[in-house]
N, C-alpha and C positions, 0 to 999 in steps of 0.2 A: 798813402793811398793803398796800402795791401788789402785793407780789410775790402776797397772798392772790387779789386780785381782777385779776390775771392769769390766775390759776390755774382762778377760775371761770369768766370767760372762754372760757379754752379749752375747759374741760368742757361747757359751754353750746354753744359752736363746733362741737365735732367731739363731742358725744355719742352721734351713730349710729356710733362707729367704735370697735370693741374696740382700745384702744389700751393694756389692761393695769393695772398699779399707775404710778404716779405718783410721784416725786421730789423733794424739794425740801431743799435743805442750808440750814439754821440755828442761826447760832452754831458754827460746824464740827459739826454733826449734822444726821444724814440722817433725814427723815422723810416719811414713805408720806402721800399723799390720799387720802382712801377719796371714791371718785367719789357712792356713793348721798349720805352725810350732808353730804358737805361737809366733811367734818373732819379734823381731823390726828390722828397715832398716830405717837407717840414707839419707835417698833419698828423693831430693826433689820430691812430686808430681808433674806429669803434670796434670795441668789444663783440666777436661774434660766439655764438652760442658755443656752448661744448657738444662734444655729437661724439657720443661713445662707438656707433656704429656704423658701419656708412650706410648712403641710400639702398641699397639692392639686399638689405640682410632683411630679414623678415622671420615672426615667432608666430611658432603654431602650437598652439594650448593643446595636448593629448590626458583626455582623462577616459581610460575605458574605450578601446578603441572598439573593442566586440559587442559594446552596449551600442555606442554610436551608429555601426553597420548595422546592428539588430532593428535599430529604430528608423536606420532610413529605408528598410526595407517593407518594416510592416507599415509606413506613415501614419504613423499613429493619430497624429492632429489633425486628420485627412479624409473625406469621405470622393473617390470618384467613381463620376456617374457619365451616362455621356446622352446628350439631348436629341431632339428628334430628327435633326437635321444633319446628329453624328459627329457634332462639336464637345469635346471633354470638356466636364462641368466638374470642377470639386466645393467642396460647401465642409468646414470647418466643424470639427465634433463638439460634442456637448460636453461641458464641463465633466458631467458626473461620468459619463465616458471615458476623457483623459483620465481622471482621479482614477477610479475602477481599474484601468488598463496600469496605473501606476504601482496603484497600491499590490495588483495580482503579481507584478515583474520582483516585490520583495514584501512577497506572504511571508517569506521566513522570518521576518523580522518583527514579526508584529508579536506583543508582549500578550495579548491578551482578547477571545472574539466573546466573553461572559458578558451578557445584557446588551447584545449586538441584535439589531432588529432581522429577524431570519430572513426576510422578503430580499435584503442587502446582502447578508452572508451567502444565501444562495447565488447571486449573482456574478459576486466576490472570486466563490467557488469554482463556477463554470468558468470565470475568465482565466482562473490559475489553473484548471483543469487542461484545456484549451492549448495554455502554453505547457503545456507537459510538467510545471511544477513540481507533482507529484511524484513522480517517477523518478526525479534527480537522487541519489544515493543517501546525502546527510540532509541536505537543507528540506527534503521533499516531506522527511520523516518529520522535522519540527515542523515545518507547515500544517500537517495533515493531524499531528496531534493537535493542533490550536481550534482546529476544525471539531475534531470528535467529543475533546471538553467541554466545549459551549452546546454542540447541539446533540451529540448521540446519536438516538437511532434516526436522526434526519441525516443524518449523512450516512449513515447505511442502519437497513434495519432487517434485510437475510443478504446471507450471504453463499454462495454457492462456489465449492472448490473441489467438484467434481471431478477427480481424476487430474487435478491440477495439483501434484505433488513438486513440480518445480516451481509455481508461481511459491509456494510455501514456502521451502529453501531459501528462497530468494528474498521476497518480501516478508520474511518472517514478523519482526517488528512493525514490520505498518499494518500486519493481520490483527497483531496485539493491541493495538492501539485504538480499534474500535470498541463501542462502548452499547448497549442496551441492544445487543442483536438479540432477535426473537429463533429466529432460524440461520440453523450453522451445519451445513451440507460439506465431509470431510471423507463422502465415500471415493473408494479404491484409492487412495494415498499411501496406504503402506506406512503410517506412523511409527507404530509399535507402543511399546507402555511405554516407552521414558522419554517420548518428544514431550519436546518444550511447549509446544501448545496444545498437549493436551493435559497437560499440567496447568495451562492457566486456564482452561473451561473453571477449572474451581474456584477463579477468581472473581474477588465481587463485580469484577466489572462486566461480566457474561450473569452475572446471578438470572437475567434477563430472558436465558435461551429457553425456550418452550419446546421447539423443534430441533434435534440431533440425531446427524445421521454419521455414522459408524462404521458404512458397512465396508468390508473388505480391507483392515486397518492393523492386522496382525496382532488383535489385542487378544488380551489372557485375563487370568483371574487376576492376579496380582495387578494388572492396570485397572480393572475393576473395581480391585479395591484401593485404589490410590486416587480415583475417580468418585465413587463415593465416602471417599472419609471424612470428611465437613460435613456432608449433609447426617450420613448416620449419628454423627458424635456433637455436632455443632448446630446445626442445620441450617445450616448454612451452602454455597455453594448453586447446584443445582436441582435447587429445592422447589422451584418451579417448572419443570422437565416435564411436558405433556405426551408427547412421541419420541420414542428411541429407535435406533434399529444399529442393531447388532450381529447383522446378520452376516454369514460367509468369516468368521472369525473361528476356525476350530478349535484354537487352543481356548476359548472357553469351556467350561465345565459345569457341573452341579453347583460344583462352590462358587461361581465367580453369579450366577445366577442370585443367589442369596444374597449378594451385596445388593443384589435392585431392587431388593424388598422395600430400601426406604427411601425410594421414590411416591410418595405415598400419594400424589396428585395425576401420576403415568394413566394415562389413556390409550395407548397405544405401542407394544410392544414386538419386534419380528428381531427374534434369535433362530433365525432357519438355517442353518449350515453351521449349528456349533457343535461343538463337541461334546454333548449332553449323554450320560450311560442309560441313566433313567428317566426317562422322556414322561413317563405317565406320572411320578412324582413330581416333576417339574410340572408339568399342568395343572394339576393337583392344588401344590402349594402356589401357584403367580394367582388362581382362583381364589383359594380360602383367604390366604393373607391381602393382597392389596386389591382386590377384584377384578383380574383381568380373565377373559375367557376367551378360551385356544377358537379359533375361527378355520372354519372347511376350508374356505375359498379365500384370496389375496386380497386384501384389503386395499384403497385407493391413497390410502395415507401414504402409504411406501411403493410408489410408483414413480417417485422421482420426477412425476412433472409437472406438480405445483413449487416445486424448490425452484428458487430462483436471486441473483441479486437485484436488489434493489434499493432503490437511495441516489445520493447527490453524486454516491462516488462509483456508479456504475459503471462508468468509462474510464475511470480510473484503472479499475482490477483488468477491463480489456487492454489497457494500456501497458498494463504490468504484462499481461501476458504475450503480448506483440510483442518487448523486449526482449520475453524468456526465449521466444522463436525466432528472433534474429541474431540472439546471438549462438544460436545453435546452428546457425548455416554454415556450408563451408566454406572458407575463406579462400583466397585465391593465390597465397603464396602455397598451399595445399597442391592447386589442381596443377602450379608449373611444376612441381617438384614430382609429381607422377606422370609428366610429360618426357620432362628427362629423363628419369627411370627407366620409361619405355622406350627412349633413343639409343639409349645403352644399351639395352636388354639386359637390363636388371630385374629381379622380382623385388616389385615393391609393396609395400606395405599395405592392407587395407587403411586408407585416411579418410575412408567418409562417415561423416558422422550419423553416430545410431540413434537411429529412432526409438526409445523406449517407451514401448506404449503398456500400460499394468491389462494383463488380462482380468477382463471381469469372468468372476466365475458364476456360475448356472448352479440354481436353488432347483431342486428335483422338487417335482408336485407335491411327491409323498413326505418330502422333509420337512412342507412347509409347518412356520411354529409361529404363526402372530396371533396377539392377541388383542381383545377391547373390551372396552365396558361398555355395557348393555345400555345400561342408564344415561350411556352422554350422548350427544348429538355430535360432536364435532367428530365425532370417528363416522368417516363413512364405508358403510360396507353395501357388497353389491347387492348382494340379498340375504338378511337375516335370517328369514326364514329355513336357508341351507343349514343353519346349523345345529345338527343332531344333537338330541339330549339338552336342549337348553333350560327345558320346565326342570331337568332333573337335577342340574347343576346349580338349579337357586334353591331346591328343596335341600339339596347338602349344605350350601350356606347357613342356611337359614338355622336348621340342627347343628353347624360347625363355628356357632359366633361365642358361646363359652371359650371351646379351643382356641378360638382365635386369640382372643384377649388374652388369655394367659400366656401363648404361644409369644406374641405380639410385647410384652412387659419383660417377659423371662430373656429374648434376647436382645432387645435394645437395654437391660442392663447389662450382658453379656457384650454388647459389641462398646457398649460406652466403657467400660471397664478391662479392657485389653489393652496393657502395654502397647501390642505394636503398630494398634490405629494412635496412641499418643504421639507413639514415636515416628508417624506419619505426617501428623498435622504439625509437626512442631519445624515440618520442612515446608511448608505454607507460609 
């Protein structure tokens, strides 16, 4: 009987412990202990299940915990409203709603918005817009071209980055990325010739731009001429360029002026603060060669207050630029670190951050240099009638269209035929 008083043993050992029915084989037969009597019972067991784990263990599914928090905050499946008596009322959204709000949480992924009915795409848009989509660093940049390919200048069609030389910096490639813009406003930014987006104004996908503005941008002849090299040679480019303004740029010159000859459709010209030696040559020829005519008074074309953006993606660029201003505040391990400085009496360092604002500079009355064509209506000026000698300046044309053509022949084989506009476009 050892194996019996093993058996009570254990029961006596471990009695605080639910350890179930009990086992013991005898004679090749299996027989149960029953723990209260002590006794044996010749009964076969029934088979109890297996149980990998006990009652109190429990599995909790995590997939994406920051999506999940994201979701239960917006409730997205959710409309609530509260009734008249002040009782909360929710009422379940509409399908195309959910879809909408799904599809905008991963715009990035979508392959393709070509033959997408626009009335949806717009919607599409504002709901990824909404959720700041845009402005995310990688994924915002694929989203936003999926956008510009399908619809162009409905999602932006001017764009205004007036004095917004850090929103450029920044968002450089999502600037690029728009397609059929009409009007492209890049005054006081400070580019210089060799930014990268002013290297893609020549690219077909701005071929679009009618309206550009220039002004105070550091540019020269040599950006000049790296700006019209397609159109002179190729014609390609910005070959549909109706208003230019150039104005406040000194290192422009006589020469860099002659590269604008083959604007041949410009309506509206203002080089007022360049660096011109001969100012009455330069009026001269912008009249005989492409017909523009110097004007007394400032035209309203270059007034800067019809430039504007607009499009799907207007709260987009505010959005970029609310970015650029917050992250230019000063942060707060800053302000204790010049607390302490001053506990010490230490001299510390200026750490607040500088407001870089571009001065605009002031076009004197007497420098002004815009110009327009008589014959178009979209240039508007305040009064035509101010402008002196205007009968006398069509009688010179009129005598000057021999010159002109030969003029006009002789160096457009001249500019097609130079080396170093080849060796310009072959960086295109």
């Amino acid at each position: 009987q050892s194996w019996s008083r093993g058996m009570s043993y254990c029961l006596h050992s471990e009695s605080h412990l639910d350890t179930g029915p009990i086992y013991v084989r005898e004679n090749g037969k299996l027989h149960v202990v029953n723990q209260g009597a002590g006794g044996i019972q010749n009964v076969t067991p029934k088979a109890r299940p297996f149980s990998l784990f006990s009652r109190t263990f429990s599995v909790e599914l995590c997939m994406n915990r920051e999506d999940d928090r994201a979701r239960r905050q917006r409730t997205d499946h959710f409309i609530f409203t509260y009734t008249k008596e002040g009782n909360l009322r929710y009422s379940a959204k509409s399908l195309f709603s959910l879809v909408l709000g799904y599809i905008s949480d991963n715009v990035d992924h979508i392959d393709s918005l070509i033959g997408f009915p626009e009335q949806i795409a717009e919607k599409l848009f504002s709901a990824a817009e909404a959720r700041q989509k845009f402005t995310e660093p990688v994924t915002g940049l694929r989203a936003l071209q999926k956008f510009t390919e399908a619809y162009g200048s409905l999602v932006l069609c001017s764009l205004c980055l007036r004095n917004r030389y850090l929103v450029i910096s920044e968002k450089l490639e999502e600037i690029k990325s728009f397609r059929e813009l009409t009007c492209l406003d890049l005054s006081y930014c400070k580019l210089g010739d060799e930014h990268e987006l002013l290297e893609h104004l020549t690219k077909e996908a701005l071929s679009s731009v009618k309206r550009l503005l220039l002004k105070d941008n550091s540019l020269s002849d040599a950006g000049l001429r790296r700006m019209t090299a397609p159109v002179r040679v190729l014609k390609k480019g910005l070959d549909n360029l109706l208003v230019l303004d150039l104005s406040c740029n000194p290192k422009i010159t006589d020469v860099g002026i002659g590269y604008l000859l083959s604007f041949k459709k410009l309506n509206c010209l203002d080089i007022s603060g360049t660096g011109l030696k001969d100012v009455d040559a330069v009026i001269k020829r912008l009249q005989m060669q492409i017909g523009l005519v110097h004007s007394k008074v400032p035209l309203k074309e270059f007034d800067h207050s019809n430039c504007k953006t607009e499009g799907w993606a207007e709260q987009t660029v505010l959005q970029w630029e609310q970015a650029v201003l917050e992250a230019m505040k000063p942060q707060d391990n800053l302000r204790s670190r010049v607390t302490a400085l001053h506990f010490y009496g230490k001299t510390h360092r200026i750490e607040e951050v500088v407001k870089c604002t571009l001065v605009e500079p002031e076009t004197k009355a007497s420098g002004n240099l815009q110009f327009y064509k008589e014959n178009v209506e979209n240039c508007h000026l305040p009064l035509k009638k101010e402008v002196a000698g205007s009968h006398e300046l069509k009688n010179n044309k009129k005598r000057a269209l021999a010159e002109q053509e030969r003029e006009r022949t002789s160096k457009q084989k001249h500019l097609c035929l130079t080396v170093e506009d080849w060796d310009l476009l072959n960086t295109y």
